[in-house]
C-alpha positions as YAML, in Angstrom:
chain: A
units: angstrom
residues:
- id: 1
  name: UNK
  ca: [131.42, 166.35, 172.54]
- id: 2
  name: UNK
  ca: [128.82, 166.77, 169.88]
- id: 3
  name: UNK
  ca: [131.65, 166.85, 167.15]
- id: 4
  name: UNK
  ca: [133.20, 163.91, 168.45]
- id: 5
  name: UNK
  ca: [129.67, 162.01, 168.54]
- id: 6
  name: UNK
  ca: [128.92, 163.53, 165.18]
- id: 7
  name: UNK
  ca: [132.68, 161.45, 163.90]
- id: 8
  name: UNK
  ca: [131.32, 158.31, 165.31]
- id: 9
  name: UNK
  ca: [128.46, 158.64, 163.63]
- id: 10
  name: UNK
  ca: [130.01, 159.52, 160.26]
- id: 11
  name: UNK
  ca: [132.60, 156.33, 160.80]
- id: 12
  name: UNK
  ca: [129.53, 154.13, 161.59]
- id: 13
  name: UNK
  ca: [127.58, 154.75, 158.81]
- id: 14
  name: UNK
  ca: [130.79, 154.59, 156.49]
- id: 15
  name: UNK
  ca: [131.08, 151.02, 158.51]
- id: 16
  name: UNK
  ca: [128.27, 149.63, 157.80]
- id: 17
  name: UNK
  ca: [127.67, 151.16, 154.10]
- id: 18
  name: UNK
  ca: [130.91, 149.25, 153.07]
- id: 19
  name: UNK
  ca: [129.65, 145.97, 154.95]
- id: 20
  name: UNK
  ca: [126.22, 146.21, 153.09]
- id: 21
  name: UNK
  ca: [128.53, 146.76, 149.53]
- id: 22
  name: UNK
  ca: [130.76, 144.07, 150.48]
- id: 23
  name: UNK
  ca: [127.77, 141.54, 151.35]
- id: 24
  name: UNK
  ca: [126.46, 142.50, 148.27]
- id: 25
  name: UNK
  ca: [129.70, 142.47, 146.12]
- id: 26
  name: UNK
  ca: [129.82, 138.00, 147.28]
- id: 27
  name: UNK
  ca: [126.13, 137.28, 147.32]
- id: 28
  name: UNK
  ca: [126.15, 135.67, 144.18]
- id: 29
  name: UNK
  ca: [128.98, 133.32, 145.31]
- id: 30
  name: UNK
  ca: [127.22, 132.79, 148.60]
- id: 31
  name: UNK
  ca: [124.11, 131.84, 146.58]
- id: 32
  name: UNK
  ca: [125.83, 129.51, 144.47]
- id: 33
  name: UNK
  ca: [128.06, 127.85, 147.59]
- id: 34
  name: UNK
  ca: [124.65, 127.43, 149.54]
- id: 35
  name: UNK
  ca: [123.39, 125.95, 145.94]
- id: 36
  name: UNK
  ca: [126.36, 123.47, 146.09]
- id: 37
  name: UNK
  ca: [125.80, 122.87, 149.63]
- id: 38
  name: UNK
  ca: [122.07, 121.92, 149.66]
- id: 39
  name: UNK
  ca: [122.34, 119.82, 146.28]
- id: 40
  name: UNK
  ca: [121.30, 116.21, 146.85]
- id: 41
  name: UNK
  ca: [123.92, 113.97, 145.55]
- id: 42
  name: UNK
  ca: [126.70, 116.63, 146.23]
- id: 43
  name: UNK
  ca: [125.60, 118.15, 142.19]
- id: 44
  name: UNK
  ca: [122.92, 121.22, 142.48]
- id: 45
  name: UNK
  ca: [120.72, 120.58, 138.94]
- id: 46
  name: UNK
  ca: [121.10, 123.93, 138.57]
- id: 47
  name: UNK
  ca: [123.04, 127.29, 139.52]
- id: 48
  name: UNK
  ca: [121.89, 130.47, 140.16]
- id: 49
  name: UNK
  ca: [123.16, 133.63, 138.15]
- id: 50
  name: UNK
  ca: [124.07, 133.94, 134.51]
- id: 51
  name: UNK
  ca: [123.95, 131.46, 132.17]
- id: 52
  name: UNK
  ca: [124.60, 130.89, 128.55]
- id: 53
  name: UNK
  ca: [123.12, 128.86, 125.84]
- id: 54
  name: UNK
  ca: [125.20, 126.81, 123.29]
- id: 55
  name: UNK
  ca: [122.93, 127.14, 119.95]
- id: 56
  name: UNK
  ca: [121.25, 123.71, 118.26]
- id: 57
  name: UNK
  ca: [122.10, 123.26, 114.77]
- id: 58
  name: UNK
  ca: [120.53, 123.64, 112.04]
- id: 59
  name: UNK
  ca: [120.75, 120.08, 111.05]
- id: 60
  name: UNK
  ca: [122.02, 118.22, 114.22]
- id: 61
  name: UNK
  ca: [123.38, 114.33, 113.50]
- id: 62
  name: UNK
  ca: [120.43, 112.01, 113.35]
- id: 63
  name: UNK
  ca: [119.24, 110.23, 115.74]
- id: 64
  name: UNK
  ca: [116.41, 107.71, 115.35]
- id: 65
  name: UNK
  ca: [115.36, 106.00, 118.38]
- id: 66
  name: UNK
  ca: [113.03, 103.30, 119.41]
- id: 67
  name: UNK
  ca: [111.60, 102.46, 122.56]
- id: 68
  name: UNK
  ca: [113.22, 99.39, 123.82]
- id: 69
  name: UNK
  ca: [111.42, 97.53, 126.94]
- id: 70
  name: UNK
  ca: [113.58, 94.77, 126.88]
- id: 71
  name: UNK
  ca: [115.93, 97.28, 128.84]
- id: 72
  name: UNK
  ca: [113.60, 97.94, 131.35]
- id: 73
  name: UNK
  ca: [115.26, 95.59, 133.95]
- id: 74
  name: UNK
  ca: [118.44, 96.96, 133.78]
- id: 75
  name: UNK
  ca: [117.17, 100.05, 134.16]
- id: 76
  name: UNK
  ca: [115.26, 100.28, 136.64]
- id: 77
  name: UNK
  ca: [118.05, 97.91, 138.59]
- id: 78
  name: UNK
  ca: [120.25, 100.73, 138.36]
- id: 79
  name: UNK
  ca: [118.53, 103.27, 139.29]
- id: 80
  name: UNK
  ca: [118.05, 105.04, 135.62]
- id: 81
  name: UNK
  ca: [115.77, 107.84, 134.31]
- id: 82
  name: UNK
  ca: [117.48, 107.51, 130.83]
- id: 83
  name: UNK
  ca: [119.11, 104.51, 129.23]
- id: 84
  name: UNK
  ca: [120.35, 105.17, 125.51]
- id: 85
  name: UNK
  ca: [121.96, 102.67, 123.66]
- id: 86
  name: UNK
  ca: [123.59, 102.31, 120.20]
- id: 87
  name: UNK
  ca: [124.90, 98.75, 118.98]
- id: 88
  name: UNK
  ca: [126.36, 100.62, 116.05]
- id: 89
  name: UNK
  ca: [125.91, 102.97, 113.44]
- id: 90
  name: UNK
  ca: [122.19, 102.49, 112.53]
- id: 91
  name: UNK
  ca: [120.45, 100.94, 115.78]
- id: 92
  name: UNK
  ca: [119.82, 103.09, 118.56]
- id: 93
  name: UNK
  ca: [117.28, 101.92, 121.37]
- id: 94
  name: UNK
  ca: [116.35, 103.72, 125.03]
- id: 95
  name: UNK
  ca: [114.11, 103.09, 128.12]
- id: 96
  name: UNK
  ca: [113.12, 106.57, 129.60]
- id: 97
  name: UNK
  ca: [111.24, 106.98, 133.12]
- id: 98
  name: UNK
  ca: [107.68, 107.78, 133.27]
- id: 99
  name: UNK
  ca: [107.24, 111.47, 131.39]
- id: 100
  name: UNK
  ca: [110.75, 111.67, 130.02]
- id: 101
  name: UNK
  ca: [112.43, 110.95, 126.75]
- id: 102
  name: UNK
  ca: [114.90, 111.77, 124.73]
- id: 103
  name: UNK
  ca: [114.23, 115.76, 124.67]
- id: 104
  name: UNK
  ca: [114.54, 116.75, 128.44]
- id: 105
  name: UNK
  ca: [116.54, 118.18, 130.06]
- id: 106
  name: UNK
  ca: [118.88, 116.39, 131.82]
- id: 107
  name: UNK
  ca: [122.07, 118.33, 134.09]
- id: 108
  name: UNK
  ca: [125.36, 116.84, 133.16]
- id: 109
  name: UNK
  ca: [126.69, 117.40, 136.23]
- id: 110
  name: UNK
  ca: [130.57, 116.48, 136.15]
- id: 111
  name: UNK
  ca: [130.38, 115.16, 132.18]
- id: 112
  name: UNK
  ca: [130.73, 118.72, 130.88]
- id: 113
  name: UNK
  ca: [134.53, 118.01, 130.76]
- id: 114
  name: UNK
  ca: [134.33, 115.16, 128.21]
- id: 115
  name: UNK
  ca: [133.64, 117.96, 125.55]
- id: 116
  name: UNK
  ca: [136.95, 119.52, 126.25]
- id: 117
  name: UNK
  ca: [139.03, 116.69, 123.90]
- id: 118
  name: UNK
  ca: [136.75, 117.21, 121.51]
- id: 119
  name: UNK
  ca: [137.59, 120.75, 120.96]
- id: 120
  name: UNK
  ca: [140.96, 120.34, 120.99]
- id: 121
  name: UNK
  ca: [140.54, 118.11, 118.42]
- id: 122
  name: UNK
  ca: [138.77, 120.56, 116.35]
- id: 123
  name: UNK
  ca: [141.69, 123.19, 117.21]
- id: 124
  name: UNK
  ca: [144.46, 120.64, 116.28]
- id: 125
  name: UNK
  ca: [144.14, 121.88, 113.04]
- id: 126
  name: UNK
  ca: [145.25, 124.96, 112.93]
- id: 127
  name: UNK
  ca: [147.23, 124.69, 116.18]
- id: 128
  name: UNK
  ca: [149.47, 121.29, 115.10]
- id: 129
  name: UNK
  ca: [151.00, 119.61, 118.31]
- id: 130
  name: UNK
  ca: [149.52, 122.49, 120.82]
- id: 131
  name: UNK
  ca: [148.57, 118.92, 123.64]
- id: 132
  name: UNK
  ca: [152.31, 119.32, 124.24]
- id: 133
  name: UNK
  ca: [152.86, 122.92, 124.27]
- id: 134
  name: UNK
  ca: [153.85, 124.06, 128.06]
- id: 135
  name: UNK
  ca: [150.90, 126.82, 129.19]
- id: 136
  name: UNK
  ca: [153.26, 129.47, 129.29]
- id: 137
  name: UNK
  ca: [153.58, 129.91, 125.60]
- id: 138
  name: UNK
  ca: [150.60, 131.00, 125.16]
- id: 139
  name: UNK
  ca: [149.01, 132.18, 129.06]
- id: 140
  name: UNK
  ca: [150.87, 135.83, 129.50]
- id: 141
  name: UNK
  ca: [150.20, 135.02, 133.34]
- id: 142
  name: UNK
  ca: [151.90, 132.11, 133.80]
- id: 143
  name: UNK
  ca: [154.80, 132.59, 131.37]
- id: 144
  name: UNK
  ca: [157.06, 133.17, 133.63]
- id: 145
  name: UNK
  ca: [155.84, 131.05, 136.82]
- id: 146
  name: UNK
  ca: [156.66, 127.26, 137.22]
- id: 147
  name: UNK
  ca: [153.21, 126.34, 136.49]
- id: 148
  name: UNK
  ca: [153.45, 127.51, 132.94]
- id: 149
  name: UNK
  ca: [155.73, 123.64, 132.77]
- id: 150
  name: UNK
  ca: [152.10, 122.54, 132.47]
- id: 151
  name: UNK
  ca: [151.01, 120.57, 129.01]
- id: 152
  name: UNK
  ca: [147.37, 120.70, 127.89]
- id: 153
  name: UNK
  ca: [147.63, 116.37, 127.81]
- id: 154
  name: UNK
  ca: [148.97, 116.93, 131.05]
- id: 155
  name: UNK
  ca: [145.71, 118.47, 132.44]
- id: 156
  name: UNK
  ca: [144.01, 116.66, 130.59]
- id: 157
  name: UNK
  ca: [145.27, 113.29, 132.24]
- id: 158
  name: UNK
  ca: [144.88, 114.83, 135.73]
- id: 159
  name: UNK
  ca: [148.60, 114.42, 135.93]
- id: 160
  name: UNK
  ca: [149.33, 118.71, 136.58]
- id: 161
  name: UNK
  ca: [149.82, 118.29, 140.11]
- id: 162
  name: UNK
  ca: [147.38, 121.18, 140.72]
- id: 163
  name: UNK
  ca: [145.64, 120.84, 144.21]
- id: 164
  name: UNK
  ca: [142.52, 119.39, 143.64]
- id: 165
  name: UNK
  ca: [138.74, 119.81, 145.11]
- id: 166
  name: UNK
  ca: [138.52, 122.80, 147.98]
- id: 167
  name: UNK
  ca: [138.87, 122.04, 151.53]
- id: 168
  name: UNK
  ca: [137.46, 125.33, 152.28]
- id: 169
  name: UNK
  ca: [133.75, 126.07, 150.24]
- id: 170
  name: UNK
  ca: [132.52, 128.73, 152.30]
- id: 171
  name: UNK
  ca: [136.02, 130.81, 151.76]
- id: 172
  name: UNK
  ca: [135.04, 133.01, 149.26]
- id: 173
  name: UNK
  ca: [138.96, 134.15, 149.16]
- id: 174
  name: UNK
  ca: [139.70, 130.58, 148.27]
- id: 175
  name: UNK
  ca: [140.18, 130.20, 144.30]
- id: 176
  name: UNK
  ca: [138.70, 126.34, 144.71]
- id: 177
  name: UNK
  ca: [135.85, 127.33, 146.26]
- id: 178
  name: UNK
  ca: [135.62, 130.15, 143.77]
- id: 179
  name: UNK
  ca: [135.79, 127.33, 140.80]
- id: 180
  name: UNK
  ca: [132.45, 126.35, 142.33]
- id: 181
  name: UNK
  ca: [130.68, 129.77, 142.91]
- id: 182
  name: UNK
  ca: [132.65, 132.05, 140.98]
- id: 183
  name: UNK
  ca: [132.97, 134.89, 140.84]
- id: 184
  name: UNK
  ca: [135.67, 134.58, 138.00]
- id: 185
  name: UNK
  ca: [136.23, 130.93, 137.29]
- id: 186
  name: UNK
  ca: [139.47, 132.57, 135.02]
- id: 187
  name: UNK
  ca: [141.20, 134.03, 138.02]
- id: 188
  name: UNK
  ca: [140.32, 131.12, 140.52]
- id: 189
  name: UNK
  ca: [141.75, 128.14, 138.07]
- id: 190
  name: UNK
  ca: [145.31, 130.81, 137.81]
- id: 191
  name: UNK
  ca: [145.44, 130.44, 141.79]
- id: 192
  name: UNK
  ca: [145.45, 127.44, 142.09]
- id: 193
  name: UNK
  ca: [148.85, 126.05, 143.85]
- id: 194
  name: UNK
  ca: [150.52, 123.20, 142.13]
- id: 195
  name: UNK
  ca: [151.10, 120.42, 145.24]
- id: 196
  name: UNK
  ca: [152.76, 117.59, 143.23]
- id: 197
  name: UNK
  ca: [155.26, 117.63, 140.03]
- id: 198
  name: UNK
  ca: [153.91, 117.00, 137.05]
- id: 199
  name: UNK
  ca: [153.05, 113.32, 135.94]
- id: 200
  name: UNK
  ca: [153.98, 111.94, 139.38]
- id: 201
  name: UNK
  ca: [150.52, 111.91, 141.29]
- id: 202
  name: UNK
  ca: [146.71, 111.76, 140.09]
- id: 203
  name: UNK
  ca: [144.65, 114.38, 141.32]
- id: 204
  name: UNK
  ca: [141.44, 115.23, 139.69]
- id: 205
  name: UNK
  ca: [141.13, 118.72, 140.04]
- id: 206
  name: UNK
  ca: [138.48, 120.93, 138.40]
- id: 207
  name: UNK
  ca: [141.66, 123.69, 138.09]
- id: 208
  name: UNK
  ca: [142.75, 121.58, 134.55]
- id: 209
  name: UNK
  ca: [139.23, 121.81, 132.82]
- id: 210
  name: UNK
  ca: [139.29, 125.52, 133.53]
- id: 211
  name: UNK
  ca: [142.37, 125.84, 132.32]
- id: 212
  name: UNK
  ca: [141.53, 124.03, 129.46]
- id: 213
  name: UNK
  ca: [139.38, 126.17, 128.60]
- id: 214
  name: UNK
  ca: [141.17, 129.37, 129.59]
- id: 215
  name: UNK
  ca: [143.59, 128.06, 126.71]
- id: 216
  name: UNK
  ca: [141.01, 127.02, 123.86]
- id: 217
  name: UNK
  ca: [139.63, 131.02, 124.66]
- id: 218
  name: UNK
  ca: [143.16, 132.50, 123.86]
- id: 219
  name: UNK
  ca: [143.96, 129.98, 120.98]
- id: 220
  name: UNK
  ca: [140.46, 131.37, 119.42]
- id: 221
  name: UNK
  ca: [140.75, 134.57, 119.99]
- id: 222
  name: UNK
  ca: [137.22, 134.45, 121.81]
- id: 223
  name: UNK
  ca: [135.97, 132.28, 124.84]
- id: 224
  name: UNK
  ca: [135.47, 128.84, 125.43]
- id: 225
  name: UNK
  ca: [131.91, 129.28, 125.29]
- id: 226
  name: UNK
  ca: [132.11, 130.64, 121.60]
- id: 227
  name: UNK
  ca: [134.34, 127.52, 121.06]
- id: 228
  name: UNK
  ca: [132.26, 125.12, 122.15]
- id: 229
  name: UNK
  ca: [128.99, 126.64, 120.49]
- id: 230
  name: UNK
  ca: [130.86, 127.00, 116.89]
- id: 231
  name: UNK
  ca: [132.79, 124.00, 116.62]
- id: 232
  name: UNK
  ca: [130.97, 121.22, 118.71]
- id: 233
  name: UNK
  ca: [126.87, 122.54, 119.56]
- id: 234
  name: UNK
  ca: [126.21, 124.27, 116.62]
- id: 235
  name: UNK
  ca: [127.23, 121.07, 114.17]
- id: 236
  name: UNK
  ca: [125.67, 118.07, 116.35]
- id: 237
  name: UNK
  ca: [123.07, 118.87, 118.84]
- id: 238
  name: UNK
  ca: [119.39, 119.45, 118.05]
- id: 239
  name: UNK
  ca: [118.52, 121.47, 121.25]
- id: 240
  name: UNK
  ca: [120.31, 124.41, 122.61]
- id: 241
  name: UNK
  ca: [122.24, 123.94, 126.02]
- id: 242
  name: UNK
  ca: [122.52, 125.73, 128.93]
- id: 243
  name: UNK
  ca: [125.90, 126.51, 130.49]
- id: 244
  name: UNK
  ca: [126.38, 128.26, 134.00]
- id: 245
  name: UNK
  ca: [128.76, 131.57, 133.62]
- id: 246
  name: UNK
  ca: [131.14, 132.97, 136.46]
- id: 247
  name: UNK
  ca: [129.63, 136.68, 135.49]
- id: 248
  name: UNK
  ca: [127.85, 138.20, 133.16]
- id: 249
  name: UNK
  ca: [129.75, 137.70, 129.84]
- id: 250
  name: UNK
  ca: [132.09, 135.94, 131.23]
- id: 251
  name: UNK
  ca: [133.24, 132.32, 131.39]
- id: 252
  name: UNK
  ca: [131.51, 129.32, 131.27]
- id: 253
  name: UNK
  ca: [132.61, 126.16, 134.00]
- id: 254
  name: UNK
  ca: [134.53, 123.95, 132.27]
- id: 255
  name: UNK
  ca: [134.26, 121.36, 135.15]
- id: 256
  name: UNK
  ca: [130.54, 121.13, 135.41]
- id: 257
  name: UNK
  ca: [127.14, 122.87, 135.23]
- id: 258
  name: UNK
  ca: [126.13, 121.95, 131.34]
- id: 259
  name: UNK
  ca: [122.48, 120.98, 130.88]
- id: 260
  name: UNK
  ca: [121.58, 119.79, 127.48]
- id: 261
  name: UNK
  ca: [119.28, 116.67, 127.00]
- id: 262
  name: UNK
  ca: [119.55, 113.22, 126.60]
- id: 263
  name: UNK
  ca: [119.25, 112.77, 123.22]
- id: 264
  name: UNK
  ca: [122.44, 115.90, 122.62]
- id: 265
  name: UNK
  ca: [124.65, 114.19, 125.99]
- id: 266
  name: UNK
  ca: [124.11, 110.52, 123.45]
- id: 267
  name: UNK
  ca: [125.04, 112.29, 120.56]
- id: 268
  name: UNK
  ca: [128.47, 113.09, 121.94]
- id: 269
  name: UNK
  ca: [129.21, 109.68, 123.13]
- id: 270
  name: UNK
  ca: [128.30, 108.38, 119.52]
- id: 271
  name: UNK
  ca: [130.45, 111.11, 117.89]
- id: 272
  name: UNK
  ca: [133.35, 109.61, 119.95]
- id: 273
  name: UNK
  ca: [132.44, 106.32, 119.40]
- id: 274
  name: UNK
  ca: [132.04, 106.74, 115.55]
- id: 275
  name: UNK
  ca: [135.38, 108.10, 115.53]
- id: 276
  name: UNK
  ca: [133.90, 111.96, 114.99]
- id: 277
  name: UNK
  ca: [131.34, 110.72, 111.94]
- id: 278
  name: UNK
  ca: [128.03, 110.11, 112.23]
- id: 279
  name: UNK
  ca: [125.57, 109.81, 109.70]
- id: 280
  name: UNK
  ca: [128.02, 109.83, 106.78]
- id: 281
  name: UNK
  ca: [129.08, 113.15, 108.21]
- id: 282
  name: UNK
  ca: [132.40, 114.00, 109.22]
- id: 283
  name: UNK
  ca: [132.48, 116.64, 112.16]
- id: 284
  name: UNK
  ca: [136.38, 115.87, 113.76]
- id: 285
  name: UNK
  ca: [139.03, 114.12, 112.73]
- id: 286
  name: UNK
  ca: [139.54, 110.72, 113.95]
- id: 287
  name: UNK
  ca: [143.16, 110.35, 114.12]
- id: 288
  name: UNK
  ca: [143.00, 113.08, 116.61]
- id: 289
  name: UNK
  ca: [140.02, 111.45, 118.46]
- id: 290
  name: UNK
  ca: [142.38, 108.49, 118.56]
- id: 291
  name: UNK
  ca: [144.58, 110.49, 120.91]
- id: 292
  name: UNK
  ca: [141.89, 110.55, 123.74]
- id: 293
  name: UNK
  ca: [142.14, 106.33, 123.84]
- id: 294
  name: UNK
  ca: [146.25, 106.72, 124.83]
- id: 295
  name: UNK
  ca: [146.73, 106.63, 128.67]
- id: 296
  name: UNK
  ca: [149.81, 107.19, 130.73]
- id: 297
  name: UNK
  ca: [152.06, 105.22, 132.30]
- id: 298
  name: UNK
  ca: [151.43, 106.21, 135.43]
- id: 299
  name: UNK
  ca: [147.81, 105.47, 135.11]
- id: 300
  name: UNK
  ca: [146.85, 103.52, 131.74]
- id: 301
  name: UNK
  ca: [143.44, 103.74, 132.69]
- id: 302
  name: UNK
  ca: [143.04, 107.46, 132.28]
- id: 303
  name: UNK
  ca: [142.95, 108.72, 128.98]
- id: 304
  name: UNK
  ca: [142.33, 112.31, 128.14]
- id: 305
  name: UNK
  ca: [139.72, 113.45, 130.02]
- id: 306
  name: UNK
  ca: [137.95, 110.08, 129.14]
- id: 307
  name: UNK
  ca: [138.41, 106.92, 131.38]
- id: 308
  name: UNK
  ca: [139.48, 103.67, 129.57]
- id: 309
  name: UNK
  ca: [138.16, 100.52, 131.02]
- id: 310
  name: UNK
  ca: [138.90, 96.96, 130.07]
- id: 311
  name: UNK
  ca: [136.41, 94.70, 130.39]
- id: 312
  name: UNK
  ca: [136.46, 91.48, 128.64]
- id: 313
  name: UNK
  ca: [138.20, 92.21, 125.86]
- id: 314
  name: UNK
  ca: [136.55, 95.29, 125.22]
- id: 315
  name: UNK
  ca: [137.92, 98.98, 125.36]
- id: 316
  name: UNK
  ca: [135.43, 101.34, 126.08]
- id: 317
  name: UNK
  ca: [136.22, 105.19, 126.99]
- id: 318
  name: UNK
  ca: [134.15, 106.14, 130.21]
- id: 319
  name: UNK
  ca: [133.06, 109.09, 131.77]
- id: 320
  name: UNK
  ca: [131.43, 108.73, 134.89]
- id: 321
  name: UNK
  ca: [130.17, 110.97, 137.91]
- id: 322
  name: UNK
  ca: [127.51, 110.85, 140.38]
- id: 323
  name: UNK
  ca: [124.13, 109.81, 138.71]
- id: 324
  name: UNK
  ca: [125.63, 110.36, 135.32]
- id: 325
  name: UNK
  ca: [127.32, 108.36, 132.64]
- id: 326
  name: UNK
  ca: [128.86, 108.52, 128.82]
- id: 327
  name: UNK
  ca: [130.72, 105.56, 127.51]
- id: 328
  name: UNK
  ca: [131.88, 104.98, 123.63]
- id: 329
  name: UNK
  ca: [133.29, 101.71, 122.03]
- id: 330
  name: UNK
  ca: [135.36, 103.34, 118.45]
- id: 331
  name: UNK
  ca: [135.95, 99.41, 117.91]
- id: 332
  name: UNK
  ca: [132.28, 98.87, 117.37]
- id: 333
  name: UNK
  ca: [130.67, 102.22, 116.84]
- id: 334
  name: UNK
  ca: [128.87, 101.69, 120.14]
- id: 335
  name: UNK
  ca: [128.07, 104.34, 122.75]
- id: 336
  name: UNK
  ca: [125.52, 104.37, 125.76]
- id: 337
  name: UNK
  ca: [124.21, 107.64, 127.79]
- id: 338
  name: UNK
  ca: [123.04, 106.81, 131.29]
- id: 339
  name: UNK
  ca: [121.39, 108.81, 133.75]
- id: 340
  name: UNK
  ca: [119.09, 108.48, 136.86]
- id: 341
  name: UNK
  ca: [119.43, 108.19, 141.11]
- id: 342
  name: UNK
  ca: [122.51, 105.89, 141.70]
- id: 343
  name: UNK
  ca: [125.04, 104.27, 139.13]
- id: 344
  name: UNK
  ca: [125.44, 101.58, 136.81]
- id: 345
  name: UNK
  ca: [128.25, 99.42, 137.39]
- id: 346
  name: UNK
  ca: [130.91, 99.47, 134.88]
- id: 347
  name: UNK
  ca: [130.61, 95.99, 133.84]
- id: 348
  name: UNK
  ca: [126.75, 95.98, 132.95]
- id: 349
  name: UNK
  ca: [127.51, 99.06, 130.91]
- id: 350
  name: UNK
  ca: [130.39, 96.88, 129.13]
- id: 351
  name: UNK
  ca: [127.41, 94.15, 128.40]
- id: 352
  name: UNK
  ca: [125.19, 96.16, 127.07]
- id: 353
  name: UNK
  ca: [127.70, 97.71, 125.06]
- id: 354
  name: UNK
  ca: [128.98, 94.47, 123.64]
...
């Protein structure tokens, strides 16, 4: 009896020592799923866990603003904590809240994808044509699974047919809810099932950014991260960023969770805008910023990664989530950051752009 007591002992402690490592092993994606859960506006301002920050550079594109009050009633109508407008090259104007300005902080929330065209843009160069390349010439994982059909333009126009946001974010065994709380943003954007063929249904899905950026890693022989710091932060922004990681040293999320400030989220909308030269300094090629404009058929008002609305006339490439907004005219030069509690309708966005 004693022996047999002494076994169930053994077994319970065994029991409960591999329950305490498991709980441990997916606290950090149950403290980033209660993060997401808890976040007002459906976007937590921050994660918790490793981070990593995308370098200023030395000389960022200039950026001289004034103090504009005439856009006080616009801004305050929608809601804004940042308004930052430029009519062209050499005018740029804002109306911050009370305390801020053009130096804090602000979390991008779901605009952390519009830097993903730029860097292919910057990669074109050595990697001629790769937009149309299917996935599985260059991801070993997928080379030999359907999925691998997949074109980088094709993600990019939310036209994969990969399933889009999770159903299930408490299932830490599910890889969408994993794109949200890790804990390998990598492995999570592979599982993802493909519901539709490709260019037959839009589905945003934050799978394609990952993916994206799974591909600009293995195309540089580094990470996205390192991408994104070398060719893009390091050569226009004049404060470092701060970009949530699935683990340490691992991957950044493509899809969201970039905080940089105002003044760096408005320098990428004029970079677009000025058709990737600012200041009489040439940073990407335009012709391949041109690209970004071209919609599909299925949906002419998606371009790559970018939205393109029509108003008026006027073409201006959009990028809009909850509280957040980047918009670029390459006509004009003109590009606008927004940010605050609620939106600003497309059309006043197209007026002040105009």
């Amino acid at each position: 009896m004693q022996r047999v007591l002494l076994v169930f002992v053994l077994v319970l402690l065994l029991a409960v020592s591999l329950a305490v490592g498991a709980a441990a092993a997916a606290w950090p994606f149950w403290s980033r799923a209660l993060a997401w859960r808890d976040a007002p506006e459906g976007w937590p301002a921050s994660l918790p866990g490793p981070a990593r920050e995308l370098q200023a550079a030395d000389e960022p594109l200039p950026l001289r603003l004034r103090v504009d009050p005439a856009l006080s009633e616009v801004a305050q109508a929608s809601g804004a904590q940042w308004l930052i407008l430029a009519d062209g090259p050499d005018a740029a104007r804002a109306w911050f809240a009370p305390g801020l300005d053009e130096h804090s902080l602000v979390d991008g929330r779901g605009l952390a994808p519009a830097l993903l065209p730029l860097v292919y843009a910057a990669l074109e160069a050595d990697h001629p044509g790769i937009l149309d390349q299917p996935l599985s010439q260059r991801l070993r994982e997928w080379s030999r699974d359907p999925r691998g059909a997949i074109t980088p333009r094709q993600l990019m126009w939310q036209l994969s047919g990969l399933a889009g946001g999770s159903r299930q974010p408490w299932n830490p065994f599910d890889p969408q809810a994993q794109l949200l709380a890790g804990p390998d943003f990598t492995r999570a954007a592979l599982d993802v099932r493909q519901v539709f063929p490709v260019e037959t249904v839009h589905v945003w899905s934050p799978a394609n950014a990952q993916l994206l950026a799974l591909l600009a890693g293995r195309l540089s022989s580094g990470s996205y991260a390192d991408l994104l710091d070398t060719v893009l932060w390091r050569r226009l922004a004049a404060s470092d960023a701060h970009a949530t990681l699935d683990h340490p040293r691992g991957d950044i999320a493509a899809h969201c969770c970039i905080s940089a400030t105002a003044g760096d989220w408005f320098r990428v909308a004029l970079m677009l805008a000025q058709r990737g030269s600012v200041g009489g300094r040439s940073l990407l090629p335009p012709e391949r910023l041109q690209d970004i404009g071209v919609g599909h058929m299925l949906n002419p008002t998606q371009g790559l990664v970018w939205q393109i609305e029509r108003v008026e006339g006027i073409e201006v490439l959009m990028l809009r989530t909850t509280g957040r907004m980047l918009a670029a005219v390459p006509a004009s030069g003109a590009a606008l950051f927004w940010a605050g509690e609620g939106q600003l309708p497309v059309d006043q966005a197209v007026r002040l752009l105009q």
